[in-house]
C-alpha positions as CSV (number, residue, x, y, z in Angstrom):
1,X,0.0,0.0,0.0
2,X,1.2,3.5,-0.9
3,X,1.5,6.2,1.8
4,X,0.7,9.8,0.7
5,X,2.1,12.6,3.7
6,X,0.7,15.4,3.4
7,X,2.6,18.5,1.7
8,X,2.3,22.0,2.1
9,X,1.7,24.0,-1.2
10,X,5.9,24.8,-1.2
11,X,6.2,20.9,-1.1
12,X,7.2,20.7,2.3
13,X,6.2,17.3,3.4
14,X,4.7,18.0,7.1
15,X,4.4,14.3,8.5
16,X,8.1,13.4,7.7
17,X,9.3,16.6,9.2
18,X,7.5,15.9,12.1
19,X,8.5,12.2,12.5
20,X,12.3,13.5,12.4
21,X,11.8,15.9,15.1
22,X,10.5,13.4,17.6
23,X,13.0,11.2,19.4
24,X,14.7,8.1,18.3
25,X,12.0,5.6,19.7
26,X,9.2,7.5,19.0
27,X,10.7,7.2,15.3
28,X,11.6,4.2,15.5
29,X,7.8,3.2,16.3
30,X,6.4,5.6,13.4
31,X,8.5,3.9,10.9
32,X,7.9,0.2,11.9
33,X,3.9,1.2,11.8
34,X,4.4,2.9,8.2
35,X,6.6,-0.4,6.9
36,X,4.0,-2.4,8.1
37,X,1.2,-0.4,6.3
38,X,2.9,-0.2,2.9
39,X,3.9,-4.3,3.5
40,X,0.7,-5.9,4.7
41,X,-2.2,-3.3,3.3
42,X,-5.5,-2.9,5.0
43,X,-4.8,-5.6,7.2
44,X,-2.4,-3.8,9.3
45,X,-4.6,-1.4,10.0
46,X,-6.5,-4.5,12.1
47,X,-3.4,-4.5,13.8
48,X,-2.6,-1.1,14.7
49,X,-4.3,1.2,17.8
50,X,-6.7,3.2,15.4
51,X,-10.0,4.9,15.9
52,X,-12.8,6.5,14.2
53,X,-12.2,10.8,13.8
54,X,-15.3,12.2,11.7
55,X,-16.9,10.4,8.8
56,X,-13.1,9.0,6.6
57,X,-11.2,10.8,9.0
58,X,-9.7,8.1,11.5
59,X,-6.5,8.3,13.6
60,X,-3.4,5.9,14.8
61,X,-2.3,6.1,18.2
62,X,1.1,5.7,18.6
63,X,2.6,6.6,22.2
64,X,1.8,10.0,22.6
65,X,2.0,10.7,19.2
66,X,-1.8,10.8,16.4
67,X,-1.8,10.1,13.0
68,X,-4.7,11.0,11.0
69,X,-5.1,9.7,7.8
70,X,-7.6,9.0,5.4
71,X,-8.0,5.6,3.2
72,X,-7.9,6.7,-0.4
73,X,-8.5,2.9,-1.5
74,X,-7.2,-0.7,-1.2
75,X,-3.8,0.6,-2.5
76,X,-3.1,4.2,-0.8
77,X,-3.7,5.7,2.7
78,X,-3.1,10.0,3.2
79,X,-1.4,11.2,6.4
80,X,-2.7,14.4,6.4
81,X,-1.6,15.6,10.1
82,X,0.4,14.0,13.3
83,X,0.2,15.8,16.4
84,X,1.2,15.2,20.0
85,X,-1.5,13.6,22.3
86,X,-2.4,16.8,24.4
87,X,-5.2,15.6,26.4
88,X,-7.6,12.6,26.9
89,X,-8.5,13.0,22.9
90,X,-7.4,14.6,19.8
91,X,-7.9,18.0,20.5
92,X,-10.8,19.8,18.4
93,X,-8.3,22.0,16.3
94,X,-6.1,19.3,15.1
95,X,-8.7,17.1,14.2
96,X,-10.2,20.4,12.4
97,X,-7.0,20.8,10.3
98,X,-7.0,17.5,9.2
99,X,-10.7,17.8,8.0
100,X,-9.3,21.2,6.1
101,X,-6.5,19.5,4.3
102,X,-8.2,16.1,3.2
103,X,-11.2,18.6,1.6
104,X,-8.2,20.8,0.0
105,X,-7.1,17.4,-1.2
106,X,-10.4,15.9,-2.5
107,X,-10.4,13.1,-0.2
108,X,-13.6,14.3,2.2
């Protein structure tokens, strides 16, 4: 399965520059969850801590760290944002900015 991070309209690509900033084991864990994504499919997604967002939007916990992503198909996922765990859920704004970039994209 294809993984699509989001980029800004420069190109910077958000999710990857915000992976690198975290530390080594919190990378470590990112990375192993996106190898298993691109090497088992949907199926790891059975595997993985995920949960329900808004309508397509759904999230991986990962530690303290959220992914939210959107399934394009059976062969691509988007990461539109990754964010810090602040409190007992995603915080309204993040999840809000993930909504905003999977309409700029098409995907809601």
């Amino acid at each position: 399965m294809e993984i699509y991070d989001y980029q800004t309209s420069g190109g910077k690509n958000v999710i990857v520059d915000y992976i690198d900033g975290l530390s080594k084991a919190e990378q470590l864990e990112i990375y192993d969850i996106r190898d298993e994504i691109r090497e088992s499919g949907l199926d790891a997604f059975e595997k993985l801590n995920t949960r329900q967002l808004r309508g397509k939007l759904w999230e991986i916990k990962a530690s303290q760290t959220r992914i939210m992503y959107v399934i394009i198909d059976s062969e691509g996922v988007a990461f539109l944002h990754i964010c810090k765990k602040q409190k007992g859920k995603a915080e309204k704004q993040e999840i809000d900015k993930a909504i905003k970039r999977a309409k700029r994209e098409g995907l809601m």
